[in-house]
Backbone atoms as SQL, in Angstrom:
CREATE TABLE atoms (id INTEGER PRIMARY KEY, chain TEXT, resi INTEGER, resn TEXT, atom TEXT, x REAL, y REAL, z REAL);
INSERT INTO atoms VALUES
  (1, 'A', 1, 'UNK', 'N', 299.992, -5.000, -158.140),
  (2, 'A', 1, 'UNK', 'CA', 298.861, -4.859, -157.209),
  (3, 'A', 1, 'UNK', 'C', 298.752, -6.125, -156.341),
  (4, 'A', 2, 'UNK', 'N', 298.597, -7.210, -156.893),
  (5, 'A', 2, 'UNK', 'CA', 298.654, -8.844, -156.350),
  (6, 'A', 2, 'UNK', 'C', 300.073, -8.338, -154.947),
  (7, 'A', 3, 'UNK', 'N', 301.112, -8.336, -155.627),
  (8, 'A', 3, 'UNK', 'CA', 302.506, -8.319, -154.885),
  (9, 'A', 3, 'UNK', 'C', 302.150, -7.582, -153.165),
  (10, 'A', 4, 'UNK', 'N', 301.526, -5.876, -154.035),
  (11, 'A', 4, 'UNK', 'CA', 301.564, -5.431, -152.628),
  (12, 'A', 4, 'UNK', 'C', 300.396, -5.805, -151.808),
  (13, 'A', 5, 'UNK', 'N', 299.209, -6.727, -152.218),
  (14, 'A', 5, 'UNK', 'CA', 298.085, -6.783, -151.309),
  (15, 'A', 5, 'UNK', 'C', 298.609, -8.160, -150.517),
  (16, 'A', 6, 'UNK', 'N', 299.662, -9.162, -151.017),
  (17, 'A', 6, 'UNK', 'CA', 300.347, -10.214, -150.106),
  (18, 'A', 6, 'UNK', 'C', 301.767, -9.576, -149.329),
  (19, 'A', 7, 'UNK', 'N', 301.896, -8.185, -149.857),
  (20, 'A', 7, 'UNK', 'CA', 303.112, -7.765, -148.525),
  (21, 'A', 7, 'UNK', 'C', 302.443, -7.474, -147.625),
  (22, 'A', 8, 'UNK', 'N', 300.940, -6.173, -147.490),
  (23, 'A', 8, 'UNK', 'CA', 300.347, -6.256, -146.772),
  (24, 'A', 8, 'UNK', 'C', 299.599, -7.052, -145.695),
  (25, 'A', 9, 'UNK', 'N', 299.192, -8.160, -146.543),
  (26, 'A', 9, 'UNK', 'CA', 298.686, -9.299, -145.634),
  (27, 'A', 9, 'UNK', 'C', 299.433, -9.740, -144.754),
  (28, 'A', 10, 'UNK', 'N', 301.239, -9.963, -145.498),
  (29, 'A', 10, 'UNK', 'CA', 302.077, -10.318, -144.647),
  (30, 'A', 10, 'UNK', 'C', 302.557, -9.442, -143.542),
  (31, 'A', 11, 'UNK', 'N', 302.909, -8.416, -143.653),
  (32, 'A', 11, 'UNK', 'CA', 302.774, -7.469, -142.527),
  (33, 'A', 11, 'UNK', 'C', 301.914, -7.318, -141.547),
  (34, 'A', 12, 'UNK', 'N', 300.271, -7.547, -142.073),
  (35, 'A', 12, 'UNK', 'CA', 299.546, -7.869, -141.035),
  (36, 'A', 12, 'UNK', 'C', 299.496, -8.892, -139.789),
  (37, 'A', 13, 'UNK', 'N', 300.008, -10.110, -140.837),
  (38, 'A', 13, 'UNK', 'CA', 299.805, -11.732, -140.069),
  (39, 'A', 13, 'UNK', 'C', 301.207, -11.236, -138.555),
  (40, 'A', 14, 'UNK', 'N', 302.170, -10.549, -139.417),
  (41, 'A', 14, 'UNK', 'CA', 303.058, -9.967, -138.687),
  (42, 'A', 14, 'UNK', 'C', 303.363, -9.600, -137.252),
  (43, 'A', 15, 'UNK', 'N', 302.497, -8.492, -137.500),
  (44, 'A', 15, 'UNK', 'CA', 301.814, -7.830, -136.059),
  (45, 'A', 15, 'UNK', 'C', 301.173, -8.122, -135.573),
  (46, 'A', 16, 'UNK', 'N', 300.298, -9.425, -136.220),
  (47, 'A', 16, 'UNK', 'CA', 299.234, -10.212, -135.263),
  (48, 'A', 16, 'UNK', 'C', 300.191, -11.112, -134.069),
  (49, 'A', 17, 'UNK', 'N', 301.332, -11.398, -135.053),
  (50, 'A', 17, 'UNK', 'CA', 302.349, -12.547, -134.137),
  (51, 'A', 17, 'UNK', 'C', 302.570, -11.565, -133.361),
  (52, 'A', 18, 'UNK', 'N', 303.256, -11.171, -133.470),
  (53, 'A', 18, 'UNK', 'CA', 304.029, -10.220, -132.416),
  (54, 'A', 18, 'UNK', 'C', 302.967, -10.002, -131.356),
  (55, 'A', 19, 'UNK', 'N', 301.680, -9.464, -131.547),
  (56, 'A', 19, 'UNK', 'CA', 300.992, -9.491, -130.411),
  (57, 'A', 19, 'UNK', 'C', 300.340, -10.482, -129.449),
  (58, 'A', 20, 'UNK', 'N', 300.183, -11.213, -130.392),
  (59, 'A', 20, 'UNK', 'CA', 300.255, -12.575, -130.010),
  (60, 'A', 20, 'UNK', 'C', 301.017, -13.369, -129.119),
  (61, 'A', 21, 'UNK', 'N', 302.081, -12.998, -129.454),
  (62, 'A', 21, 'UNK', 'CA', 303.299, -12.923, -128.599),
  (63, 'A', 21, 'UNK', 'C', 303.374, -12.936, -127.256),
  (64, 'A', 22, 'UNK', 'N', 303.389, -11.222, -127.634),
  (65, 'A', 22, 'UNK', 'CA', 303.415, -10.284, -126.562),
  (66, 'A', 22, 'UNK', 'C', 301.805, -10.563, -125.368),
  (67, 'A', 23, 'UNK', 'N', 300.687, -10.943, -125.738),
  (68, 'A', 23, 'UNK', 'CA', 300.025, -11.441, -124.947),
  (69, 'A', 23, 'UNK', 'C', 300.371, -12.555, -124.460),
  (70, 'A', 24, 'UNK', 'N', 301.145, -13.491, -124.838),
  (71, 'A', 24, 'UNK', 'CA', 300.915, -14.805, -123.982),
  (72, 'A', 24, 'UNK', 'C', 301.677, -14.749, -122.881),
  (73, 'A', 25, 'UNK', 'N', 302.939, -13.763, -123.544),
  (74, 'A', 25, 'UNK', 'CA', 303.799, -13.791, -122.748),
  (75, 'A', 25, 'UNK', 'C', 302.952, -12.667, -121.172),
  (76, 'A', 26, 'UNK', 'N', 302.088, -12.009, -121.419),
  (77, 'A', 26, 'UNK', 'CA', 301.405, -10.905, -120.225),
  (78, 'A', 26, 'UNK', 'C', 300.396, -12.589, -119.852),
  (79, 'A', 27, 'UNK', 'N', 300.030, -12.960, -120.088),
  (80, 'A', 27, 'UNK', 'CA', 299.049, -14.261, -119.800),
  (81, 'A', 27, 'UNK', 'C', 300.079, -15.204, -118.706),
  (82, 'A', 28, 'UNK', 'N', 301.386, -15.773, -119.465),
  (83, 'A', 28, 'UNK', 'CA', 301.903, -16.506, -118.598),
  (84, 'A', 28, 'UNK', 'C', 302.229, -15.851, -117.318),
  (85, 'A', 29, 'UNK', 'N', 302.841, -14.190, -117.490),
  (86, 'A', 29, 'UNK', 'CA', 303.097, -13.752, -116.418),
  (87, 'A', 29, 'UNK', 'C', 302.168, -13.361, -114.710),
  (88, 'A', 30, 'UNK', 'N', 301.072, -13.252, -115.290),
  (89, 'A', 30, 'UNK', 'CA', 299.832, -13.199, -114.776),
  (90, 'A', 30, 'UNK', 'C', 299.485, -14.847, -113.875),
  (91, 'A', 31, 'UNK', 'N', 299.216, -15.990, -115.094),
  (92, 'A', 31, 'UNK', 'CA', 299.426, -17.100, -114.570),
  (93, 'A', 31, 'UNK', 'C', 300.272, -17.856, -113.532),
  (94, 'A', 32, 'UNK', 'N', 301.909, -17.050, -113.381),
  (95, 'A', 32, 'UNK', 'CA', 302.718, -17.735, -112.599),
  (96, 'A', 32, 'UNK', 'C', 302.614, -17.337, -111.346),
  (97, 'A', 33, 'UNK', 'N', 302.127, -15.491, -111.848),
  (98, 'A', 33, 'UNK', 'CA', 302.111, -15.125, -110.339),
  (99, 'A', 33, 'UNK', 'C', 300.383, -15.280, -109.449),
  (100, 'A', 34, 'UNK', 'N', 299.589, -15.788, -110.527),
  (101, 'A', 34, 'UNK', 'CA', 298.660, -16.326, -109.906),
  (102, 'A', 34, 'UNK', 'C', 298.680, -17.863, -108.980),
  (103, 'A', 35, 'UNK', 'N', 299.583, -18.912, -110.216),
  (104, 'A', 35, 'UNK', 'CA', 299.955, -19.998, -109.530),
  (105, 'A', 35, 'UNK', 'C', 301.078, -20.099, -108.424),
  (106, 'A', 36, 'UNK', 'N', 301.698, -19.123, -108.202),
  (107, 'A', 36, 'UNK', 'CA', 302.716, -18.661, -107.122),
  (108, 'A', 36, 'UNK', 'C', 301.721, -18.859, -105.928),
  (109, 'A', 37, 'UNK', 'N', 300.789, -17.513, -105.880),
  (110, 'A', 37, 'UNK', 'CA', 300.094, -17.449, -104.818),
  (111, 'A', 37, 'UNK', 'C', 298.859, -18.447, -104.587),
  (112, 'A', 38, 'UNK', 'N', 298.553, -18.748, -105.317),
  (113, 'A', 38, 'UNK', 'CA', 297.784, -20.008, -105.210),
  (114, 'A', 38, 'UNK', 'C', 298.697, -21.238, -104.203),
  (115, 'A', 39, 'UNK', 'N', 299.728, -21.808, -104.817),
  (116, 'A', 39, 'UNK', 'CA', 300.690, -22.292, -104.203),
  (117, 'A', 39, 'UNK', 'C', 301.277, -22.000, -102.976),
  (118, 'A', 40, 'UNK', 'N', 301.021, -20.607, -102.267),
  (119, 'A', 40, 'UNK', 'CA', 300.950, -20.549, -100.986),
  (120, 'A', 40, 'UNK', 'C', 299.860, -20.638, -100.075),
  (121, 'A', 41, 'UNK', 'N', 298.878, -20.229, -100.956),
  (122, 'A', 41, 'UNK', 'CA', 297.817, -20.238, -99.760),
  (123, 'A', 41, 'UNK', 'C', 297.199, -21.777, -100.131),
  (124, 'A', 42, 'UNK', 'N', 297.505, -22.830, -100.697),
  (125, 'A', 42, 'UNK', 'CA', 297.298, -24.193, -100.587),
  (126, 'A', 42, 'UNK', 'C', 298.205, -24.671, -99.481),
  (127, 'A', 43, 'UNK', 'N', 299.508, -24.228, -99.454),
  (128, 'A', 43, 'UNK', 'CA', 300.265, -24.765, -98.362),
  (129, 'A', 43, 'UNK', 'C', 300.031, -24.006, -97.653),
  (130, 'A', 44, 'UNK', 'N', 299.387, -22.855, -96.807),
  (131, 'A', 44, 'UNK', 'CA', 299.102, -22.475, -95.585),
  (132, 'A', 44, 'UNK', 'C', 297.795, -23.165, -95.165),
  (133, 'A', 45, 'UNK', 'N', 296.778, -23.322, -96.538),
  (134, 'A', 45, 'UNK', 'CA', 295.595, -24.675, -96.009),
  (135, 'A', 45, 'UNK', 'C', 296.340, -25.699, -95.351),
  (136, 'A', 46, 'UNK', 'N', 297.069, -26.404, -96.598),
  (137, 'A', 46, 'UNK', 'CA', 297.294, -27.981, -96.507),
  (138, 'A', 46, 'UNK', 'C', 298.167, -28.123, -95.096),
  (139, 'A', 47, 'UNK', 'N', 299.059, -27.489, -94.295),
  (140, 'A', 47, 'UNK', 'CA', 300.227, -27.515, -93.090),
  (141, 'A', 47, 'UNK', 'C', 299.087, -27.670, -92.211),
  (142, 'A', 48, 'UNK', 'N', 297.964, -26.664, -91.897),
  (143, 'A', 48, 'UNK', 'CA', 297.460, -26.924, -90.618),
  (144, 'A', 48, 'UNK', 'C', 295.802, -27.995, -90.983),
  (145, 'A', 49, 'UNK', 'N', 295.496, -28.493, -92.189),
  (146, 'A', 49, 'UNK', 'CA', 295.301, -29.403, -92.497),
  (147, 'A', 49, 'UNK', 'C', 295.594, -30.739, -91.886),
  (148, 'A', 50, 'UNK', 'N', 296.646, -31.589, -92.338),
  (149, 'A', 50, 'UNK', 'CA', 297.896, -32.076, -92.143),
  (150, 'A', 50, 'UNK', 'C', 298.234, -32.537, -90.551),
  (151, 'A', 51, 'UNK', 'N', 297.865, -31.488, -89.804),
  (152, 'A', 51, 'UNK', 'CA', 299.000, -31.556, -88.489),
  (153, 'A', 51, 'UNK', 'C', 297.748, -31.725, -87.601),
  (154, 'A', 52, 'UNK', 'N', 296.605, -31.910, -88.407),
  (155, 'A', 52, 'UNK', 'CA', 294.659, -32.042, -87.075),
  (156, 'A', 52, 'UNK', 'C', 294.651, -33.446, -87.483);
C-alpha cells in the first residue's frame, strides 16, 4: 500500500513537470514574440527620436 501511494505521488510530481514544462516553454514563446515586437516598436520610437 505505502509502495503504490509513492508510485502515485511519483507519477503525479510527473505530470506536474511535464506541464510545467510545457508551460514555460508556451510563456517563453509568448515572451519572445512579445519582446520581438516590443523591440520594434522601441526602434520605430527611438530612430525618429534620435534624428529631432
Amino acid at each position: 500500500m505505502r509502495i503504490n501511494h509513492m508510485e502515485r505521488q511519483l507519477r503525479h510530481l510527473a505530470r506536474r513537470r511535464q506541464a510545467w514544462r510545457y508551460r514555460r516553454f508556451i510563456i517563453r514563446q509568448i515572451l519572445g514574440g512579445a519582446a520581438h515586437q516590443a523591440g520594434y516598436m522601441a526602434a520605430g520610437v527611438t530612430v525618429p527620436v534620435l534624428w529631432h
